[in-house]
DOLOMAR-423457 format. One record per residue (C-alpha): x, y negated, z negated. Coordinates in nm, 3 decimals, padded with zeros to 5 digits. Example, Ala and Ser with C-alpha at 12.3 -4.5 7.8 and 13.67 -1.06 7.14 Angstrom:
BEGIN
[pt [01.230; 00.450; -00.780]];
[pt [01.367; 00.106; -00.714]];
This chain:
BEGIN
[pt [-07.577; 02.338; -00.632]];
[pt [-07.616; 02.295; -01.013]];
[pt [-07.436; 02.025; -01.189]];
[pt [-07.179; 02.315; -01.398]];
[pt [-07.134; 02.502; -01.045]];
[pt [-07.025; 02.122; -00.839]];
[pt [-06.816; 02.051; -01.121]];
[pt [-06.647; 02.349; -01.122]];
[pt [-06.592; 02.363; -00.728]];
[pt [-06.428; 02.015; -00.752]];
[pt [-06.159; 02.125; -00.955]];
[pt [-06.084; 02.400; -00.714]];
[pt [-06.063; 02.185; -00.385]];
[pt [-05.863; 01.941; -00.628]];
[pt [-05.584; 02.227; -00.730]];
[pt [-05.583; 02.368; -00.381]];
[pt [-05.481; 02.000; -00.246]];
[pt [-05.233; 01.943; -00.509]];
[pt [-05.063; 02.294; -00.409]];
[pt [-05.093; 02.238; -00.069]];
[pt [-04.725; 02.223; 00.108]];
[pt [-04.623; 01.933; 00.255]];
[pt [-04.792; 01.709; -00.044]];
[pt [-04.583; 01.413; -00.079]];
[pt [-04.392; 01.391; -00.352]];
[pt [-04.317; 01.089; -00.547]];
[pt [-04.044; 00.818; -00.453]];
[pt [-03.725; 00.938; -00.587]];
[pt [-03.813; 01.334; -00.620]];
[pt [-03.602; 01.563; -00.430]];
[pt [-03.776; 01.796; -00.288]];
[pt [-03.682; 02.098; -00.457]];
[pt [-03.766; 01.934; -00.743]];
[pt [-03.483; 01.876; -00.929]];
[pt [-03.444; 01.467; -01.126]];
[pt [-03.654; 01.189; -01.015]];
[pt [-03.722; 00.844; -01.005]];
[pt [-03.997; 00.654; -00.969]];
[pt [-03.976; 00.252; -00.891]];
[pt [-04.281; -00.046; -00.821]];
[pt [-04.425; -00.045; -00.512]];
[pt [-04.421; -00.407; -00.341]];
[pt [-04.095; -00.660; -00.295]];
[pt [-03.899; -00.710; -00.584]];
[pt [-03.679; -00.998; -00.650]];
[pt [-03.326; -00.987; -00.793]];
[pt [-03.314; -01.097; -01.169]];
[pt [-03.669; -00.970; -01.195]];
[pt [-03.698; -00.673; -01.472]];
[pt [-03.880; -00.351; -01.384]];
[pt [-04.008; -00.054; -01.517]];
[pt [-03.823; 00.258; -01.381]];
[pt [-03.996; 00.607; -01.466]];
[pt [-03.785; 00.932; -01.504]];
[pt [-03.898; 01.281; -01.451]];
[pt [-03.710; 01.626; -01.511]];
[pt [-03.377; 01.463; -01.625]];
[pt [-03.159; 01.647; -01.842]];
[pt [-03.121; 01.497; -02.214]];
[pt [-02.863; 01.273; -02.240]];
[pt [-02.756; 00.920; -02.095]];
[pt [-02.843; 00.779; -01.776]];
[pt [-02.721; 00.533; -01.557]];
[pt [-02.943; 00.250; -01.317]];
[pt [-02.804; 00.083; -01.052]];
[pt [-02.865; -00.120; -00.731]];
[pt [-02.725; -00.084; -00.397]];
[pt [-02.696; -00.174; -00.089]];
[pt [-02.630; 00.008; 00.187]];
[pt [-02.867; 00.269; 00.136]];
[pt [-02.524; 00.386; -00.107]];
[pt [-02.369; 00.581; 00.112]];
[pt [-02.053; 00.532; 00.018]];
[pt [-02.140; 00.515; -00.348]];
[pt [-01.993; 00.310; -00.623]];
[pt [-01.846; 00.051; -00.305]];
[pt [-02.204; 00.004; -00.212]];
[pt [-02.389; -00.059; -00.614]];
[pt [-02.383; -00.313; -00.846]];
[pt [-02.209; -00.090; -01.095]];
[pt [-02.133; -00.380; -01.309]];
[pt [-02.460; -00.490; -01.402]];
[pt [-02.598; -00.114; -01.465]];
[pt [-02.886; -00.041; -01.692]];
[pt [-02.817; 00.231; -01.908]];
[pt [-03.047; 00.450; -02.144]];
[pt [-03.190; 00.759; -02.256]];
[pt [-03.335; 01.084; -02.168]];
[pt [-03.549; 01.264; -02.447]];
[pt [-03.515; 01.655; -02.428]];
[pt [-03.852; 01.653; -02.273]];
[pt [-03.689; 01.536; -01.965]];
[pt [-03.909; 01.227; -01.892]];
[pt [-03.849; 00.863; -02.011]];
[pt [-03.972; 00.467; -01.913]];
[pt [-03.630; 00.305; -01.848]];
[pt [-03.654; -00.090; -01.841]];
[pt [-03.353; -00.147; -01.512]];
[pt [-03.255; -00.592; -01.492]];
[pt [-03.254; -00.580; -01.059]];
[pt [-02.887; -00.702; -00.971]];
[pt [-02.798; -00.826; -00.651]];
[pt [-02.555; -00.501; -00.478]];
[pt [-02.265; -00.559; -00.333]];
[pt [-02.360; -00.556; 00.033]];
[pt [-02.665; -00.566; 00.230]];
[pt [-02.972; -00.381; 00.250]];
[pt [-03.140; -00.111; 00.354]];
[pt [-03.157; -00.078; -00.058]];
[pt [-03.186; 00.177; -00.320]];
[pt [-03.212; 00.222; -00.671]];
[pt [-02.962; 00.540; -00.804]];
[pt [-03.001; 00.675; -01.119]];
[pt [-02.721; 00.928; -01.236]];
[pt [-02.583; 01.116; -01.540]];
[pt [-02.196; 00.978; -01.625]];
[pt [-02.061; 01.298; -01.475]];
[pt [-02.261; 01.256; -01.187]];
[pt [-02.454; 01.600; -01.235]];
[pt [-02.748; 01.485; -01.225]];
[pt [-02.861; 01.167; -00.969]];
[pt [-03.175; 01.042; -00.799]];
[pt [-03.231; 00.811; -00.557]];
[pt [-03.579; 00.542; -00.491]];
[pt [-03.582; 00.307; -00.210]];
[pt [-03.626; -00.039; -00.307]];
[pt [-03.759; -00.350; -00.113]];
[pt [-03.574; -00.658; -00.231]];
[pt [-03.591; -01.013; -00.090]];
[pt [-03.348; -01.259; -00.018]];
[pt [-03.068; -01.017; 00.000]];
[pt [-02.801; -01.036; 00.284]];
[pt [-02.477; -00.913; 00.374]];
[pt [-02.211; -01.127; 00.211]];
[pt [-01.936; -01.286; 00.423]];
[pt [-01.665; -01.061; 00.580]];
[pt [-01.361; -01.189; 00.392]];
[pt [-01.088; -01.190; 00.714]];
[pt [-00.887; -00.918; 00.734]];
[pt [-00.491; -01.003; 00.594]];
[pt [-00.177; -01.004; 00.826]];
[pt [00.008; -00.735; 00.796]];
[pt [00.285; -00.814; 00.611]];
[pt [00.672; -00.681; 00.481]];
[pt [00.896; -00.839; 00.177]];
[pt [01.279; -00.740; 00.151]];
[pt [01.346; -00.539; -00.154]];
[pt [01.703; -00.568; -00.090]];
[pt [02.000; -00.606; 00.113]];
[pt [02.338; -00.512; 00.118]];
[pt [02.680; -00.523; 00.324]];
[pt [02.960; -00.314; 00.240]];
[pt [03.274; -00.283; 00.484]];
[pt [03.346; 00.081; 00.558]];
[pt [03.586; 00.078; 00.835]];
[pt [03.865; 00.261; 00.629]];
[pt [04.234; 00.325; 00.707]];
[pt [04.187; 00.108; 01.035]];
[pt [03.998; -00.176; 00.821]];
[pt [04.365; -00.184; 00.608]];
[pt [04.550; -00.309; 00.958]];
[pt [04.273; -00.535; 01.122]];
[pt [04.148; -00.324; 01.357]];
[pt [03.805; -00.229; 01.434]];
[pt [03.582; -00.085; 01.156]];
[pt [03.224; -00.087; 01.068]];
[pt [02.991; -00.266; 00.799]];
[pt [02.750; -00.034; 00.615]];
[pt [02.408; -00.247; 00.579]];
[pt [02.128; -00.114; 00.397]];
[pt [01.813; -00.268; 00.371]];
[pt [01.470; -00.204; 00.159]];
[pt [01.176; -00.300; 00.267]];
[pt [00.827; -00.312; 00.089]];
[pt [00.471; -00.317; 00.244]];
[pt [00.263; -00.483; -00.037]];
[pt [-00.038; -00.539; 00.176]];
[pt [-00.374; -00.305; 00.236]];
[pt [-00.233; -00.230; 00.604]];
[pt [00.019; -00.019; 00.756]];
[pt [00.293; -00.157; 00.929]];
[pt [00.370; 00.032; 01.231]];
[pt [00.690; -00.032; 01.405]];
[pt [00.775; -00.373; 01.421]];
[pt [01.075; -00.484; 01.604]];
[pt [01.431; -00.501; 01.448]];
[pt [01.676; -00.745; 01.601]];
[pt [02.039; -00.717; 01.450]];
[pt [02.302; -00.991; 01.516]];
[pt [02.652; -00.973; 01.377]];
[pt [02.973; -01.253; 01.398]];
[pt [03.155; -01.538; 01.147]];
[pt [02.936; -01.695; 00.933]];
[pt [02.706; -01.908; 01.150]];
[pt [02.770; -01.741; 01.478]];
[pt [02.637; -01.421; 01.432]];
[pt [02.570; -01.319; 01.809]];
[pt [02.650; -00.994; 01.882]];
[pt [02.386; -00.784; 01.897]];
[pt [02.396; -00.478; 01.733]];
[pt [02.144; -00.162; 01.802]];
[pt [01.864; -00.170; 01.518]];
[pt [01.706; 00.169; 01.394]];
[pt [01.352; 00.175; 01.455]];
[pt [01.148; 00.089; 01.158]];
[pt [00.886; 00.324; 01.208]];
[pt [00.566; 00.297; 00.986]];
[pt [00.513; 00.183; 00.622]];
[pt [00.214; 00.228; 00.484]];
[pt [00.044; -00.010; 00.269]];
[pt [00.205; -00.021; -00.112]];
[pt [00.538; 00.197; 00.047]];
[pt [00.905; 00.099; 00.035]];
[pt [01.170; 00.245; 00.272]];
[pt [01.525; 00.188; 00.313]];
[pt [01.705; 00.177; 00.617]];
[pt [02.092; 00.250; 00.663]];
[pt [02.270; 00.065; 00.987]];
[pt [02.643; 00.113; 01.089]];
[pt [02.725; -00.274; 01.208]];
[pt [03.037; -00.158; 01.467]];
[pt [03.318; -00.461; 01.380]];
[pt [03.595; -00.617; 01.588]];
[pt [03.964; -00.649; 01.533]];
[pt [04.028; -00.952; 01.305]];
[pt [04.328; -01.006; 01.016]];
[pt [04.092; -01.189; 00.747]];
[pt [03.749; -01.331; 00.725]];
[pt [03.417; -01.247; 00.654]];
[pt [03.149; -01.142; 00.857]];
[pt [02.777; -01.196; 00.891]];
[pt [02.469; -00.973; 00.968]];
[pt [02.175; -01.148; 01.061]];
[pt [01.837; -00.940; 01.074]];
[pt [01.507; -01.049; 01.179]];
[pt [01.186; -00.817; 01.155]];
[pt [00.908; -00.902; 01.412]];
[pt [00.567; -00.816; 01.177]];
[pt [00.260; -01.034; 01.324]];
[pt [00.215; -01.346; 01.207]];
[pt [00.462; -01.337; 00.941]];
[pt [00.818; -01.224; 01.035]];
[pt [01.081; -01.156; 00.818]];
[pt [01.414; -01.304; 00.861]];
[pt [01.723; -01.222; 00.630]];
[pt [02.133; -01.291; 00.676]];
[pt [02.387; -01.039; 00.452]];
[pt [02.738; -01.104; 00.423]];
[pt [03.044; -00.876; 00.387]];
[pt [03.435; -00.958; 00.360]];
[pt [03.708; -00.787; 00.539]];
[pt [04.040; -00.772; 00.348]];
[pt [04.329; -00.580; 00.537]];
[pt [04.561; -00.548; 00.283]];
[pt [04.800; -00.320; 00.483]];
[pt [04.908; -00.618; 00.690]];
[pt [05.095; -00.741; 00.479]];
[pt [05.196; -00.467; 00.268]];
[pt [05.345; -00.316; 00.589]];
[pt [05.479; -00.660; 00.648]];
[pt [05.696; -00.639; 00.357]];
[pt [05.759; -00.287; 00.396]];
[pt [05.955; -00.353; 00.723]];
[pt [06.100; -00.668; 00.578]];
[pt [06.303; -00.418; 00.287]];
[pt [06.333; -00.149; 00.607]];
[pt [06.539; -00.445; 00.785]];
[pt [06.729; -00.610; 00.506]];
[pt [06.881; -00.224; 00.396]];
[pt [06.977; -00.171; 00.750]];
[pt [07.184; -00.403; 00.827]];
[pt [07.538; -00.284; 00.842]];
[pt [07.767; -00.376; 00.600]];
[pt [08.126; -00.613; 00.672]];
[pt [08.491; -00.454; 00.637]];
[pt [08.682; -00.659; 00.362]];
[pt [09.053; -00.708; 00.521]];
[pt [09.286; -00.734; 00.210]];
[pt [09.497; -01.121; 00.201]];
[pt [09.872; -01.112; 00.271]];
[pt [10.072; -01.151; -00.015]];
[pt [10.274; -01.512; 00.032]];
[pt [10.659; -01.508; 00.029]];
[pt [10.661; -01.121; 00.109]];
[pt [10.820; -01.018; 00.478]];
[pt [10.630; -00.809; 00.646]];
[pt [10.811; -00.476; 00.743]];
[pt [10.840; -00.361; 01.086]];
């Protein structure tokens, strides 16, 4: 075979290979063909700076970032911080200088390049050394503040005369934490001020999910008493931290002694009046 002919049968077996399916593509191509990324080969180090090449990007900024994770759950996985940013010519293709930055969390690691709407993104594996998982911060107690508290006696016309009534207690509670709280135990106790021992039958607090605030309304049931105050004591059972809180509330039965005095006018106008027998006159007989 000639020298022209060899030549020119080269080329052929050259085009039919490159056409051939199943041709890898480069690192970072999707394979429909659509933006890519190309990284070194070999370990690189963190703090080391590489050059990144781009192929059939859209014109426009890009984005560069690290992650860990292989970034499958995106931004919570990348160094989005310490991005490299730059840009694409119309022609598509661009060298893009990228600063390696440690990601977030461990390895298996990529580098993800992206438009700032997120149109566009591309994906290289990268082999870095000396990066590990950092340390599991541990996980926060759940945990409940009081908003508020508040004691009002309700027990109405019966409340006026001493008799039994009720306290209406409402309470607020928030959940500042990054966990629900799900149902911790209530305990109500209610009595004078420092012997608050009755128990009284708490709602359930159900769940409150983390950053929520709920309020609770309790009827406090009373017993008979003149004068005095009462006290609610409360005490929430949340792991670890419980939350203990004491509420207040005076009972004033005015209609003791405004029916007191009623009866005391009732009494003094009913008594019966005395007869007034008129004085003899002196020196005068009586006639017979």
């Amino acid at each position: 075979m000639t020298g022209p002919l060899r030549a020119v049968a080269l080329l052929a077996v050259a085009a039919a290979l490159a056409a051939a399916p199943g041709a890898p593509a480069p690192a970072g191509t999707p394979a429909g063909g659509g933006p890519g990324v190309t990284v070194p080969a070999g370990t690189l180090r963190v703090g080391q700076r590489v050059l990144v090449g781009l192929d059939g990007w859209p014109a426009g900024t890009v984005q560069a970032e690290v992650c860990g994770n292989a970034a499958r759950r995106g931004a919570l996985d990348c160094a989005t911080g310490a991005a490299t940013h730059g840009q694409v010519p119309p022609a598509g293709r661009a060298s893009l200088p990228v600063l390696v930055a440690a990601p977030p969390v461990a390895c298996p690691c990529v580098l993800r390049v992206r438009t700032p709407t997120g149109t566009a993104t591309a994906v290289a594996d990268l082999t870095l050394a000396g990066v590990t998982a950092p340390a599991a911060a541990p996980a926060a107690p759940p945990e409940l503040t009081l908003v508020a508290v508040r004691a009002v006696d309700r027990s109405g016309p019966r409340g006026w005369f001493g008799l039994p009534g009720e306290l209406a207690v409402r309470i607020t509670l928030h959940n500042p934490g990054t966990e629900d709280v799900t149902d911790p135990p209530l305990r109500l106790t209610v009595g004078p001020p420092g012997r608050a021992r009755t128990i009284v039958a708490a709602p359930a607090v159900g769940t409150i999910a983390a950053g929520q605030t709920r309020e609770y309304h309790v009827a406090v049931p009373t017993d008979a008493a003149p004068f005095g105050r009462y006290e609610v004591d409360g005490r929430i059972a949340v792991p670890g931290r419980p939350l203990a809180f004491t509420v207040a509330a005076a009972r004033r039965p005015w209609g003791l002694p405004v029916a007191a005095a009623v009866l005391t006018v009732v009494l003094l106008l009913a008594r019966p009046a005395r007869r007034r027998v008129p004085a003899a006159t002196p020196g005068r007989p009586i006639s017979k």
